[in-house]
N, C-alpha and C positions, 0 to 999 in steps of 0.2 A: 665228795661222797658219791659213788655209785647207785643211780638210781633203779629199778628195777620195775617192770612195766608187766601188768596182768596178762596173759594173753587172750583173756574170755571177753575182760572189757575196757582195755587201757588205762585202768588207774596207773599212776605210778607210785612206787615206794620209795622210802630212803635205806630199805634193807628184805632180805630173803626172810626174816621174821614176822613182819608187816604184812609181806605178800601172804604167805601162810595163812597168818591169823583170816585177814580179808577172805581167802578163799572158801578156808572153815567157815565162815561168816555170810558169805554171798553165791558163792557158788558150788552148794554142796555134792551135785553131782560130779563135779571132779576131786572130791577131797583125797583119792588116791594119789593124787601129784603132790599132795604135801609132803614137804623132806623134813619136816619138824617132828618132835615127839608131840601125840595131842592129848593133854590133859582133860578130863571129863569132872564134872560136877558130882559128886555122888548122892547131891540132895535133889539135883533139877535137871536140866536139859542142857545146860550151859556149858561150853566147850572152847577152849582157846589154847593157843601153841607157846604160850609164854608159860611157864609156873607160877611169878608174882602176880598175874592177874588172874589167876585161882583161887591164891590166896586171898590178894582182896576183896575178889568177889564172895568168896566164904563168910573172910570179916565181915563185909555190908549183910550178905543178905542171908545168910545163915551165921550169925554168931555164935548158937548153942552147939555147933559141931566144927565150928575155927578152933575152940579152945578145947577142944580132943585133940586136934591137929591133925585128921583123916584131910588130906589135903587133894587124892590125885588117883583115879580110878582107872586102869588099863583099860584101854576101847577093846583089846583082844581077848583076854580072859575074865574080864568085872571084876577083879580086885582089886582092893583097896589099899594104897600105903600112906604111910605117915609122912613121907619126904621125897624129894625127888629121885632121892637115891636107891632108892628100893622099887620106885616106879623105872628105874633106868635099868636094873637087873632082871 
């Protein structure tokens, strides 16, 4: 597997989604280099480049709004969709 190396602080990854996520995560002033779609929290501040860790995070820490299933909030226009597929459109 092809590793993949930060270029802000050498971590490496085992994939281009990893790095992503990290970068959302540690290096927010270059978040324009992310080549990921970035899902947003619509209940907190929380943000990550995967979808199943949106949803997880919903499940743990907002449950009263997993089981709505508002899952995925555009960074560009603040709205909200039910599934990825609507956040992908």
């Amino acid at each position: 597997r092809i590793l993949t190396r930060c270029i802000y602080c050498n971590k490496t990854f085992k994939g281009k989604s990893g790095l992503d996520d990290h970068i959302l995560k540690r290096h927010l002033d270059f978040i324009a280099s992310i080549s990921s779609k970035i899902h947003e929290c619509t209940q907190c501040t929380y943000k990550t480049t995967k979808s199943s860790n949106i949803r997880q995070h919903l499940i743990t820490n907002h449950p009263e709004v997993a089981g709505n299933r508002i899952l995925s909030r555009c960074i560009y226009c603040n709205k909200t969709f039910k599934s990825k597929l609507g956040l992908d459109d």
